[in-house]
Phi, psi and omega in degrees: 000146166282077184297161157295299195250150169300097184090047161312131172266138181238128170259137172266176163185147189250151148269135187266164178302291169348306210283319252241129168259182190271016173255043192032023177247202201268125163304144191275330163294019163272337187274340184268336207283357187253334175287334175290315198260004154256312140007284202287311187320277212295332176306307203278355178256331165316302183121037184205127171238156164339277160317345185265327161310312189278330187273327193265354212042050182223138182212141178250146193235143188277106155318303193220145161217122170245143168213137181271121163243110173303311198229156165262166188212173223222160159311124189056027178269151188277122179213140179235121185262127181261098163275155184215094174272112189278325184176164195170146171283347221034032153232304169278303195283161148181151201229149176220123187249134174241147165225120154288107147234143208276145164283348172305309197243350186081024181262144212232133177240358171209153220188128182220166165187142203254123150272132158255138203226131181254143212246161168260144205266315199304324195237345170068023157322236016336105204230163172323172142262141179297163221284321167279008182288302183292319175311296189293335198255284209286327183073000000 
């Protein structure tokens, strides 16, 4: 695959009857619920879940989401979604990047991207990131 970036975390994933609207192609809120959900993936093999956001009271929250959808993609197409953290101040900040590309052809059909901000969850703050946050995420 042609990635944007180097050292992809990768989901393979097919749309489902569910994802698909009525002009038959994948509905585009289907597209965020798979970037939240390679997002949480790749967060939890970094070695931070939920629960370790709830014991530390820190969560990082999406500030800003952009998405491009290049190509509609169809009931049952072979597709692999690419995450990336991409950049961060190591204090506050941290930016996540995604690519949809169809497996058929190597085509790349939707390209995202997350500004992230880290919150104290109790209080909805702006708060550091904690000493483990910077381990897992920032290295």
């Amino acid at each position: 695959m042609d990635w944007d970036y180097a050292n992809p975390f990768v989901r393979a994933i097919t749309p489902q009857p569910g994802d698909i609207d009525g002009l038959d192609h994948t509905n585009n809120a289907v597209y965020v619920q798979w970037c939240e959900q390679i997002g949480w993936a790749h967060s939890e093999q970094l070695g931070l879940n939920l629960d370790d956001y709830r014991r530390l009271d820190r969560a990082m929250a999406i500030r800003r989401g952009e998405y491009d959808y290049l190509l509609p993609t169809v009931l049952g197409e072979a597709l692999m979604l690419a995450t990336w953290l991409t950049g961060g101040d190591g204090k506050i900040a941290m930016e996540r990047r995604f690519q949809l590309i169809r497996e058929r052809d190597g085509v790349t059909v939707l390209r995202g991207r997350w500004d992230l901000v880290c919150i104290e969850i109790s209080s909805g703050k702006v708060r550091r990131m904690p000493a483990e946050f910077l381990e897992a995420y920032v290295g």
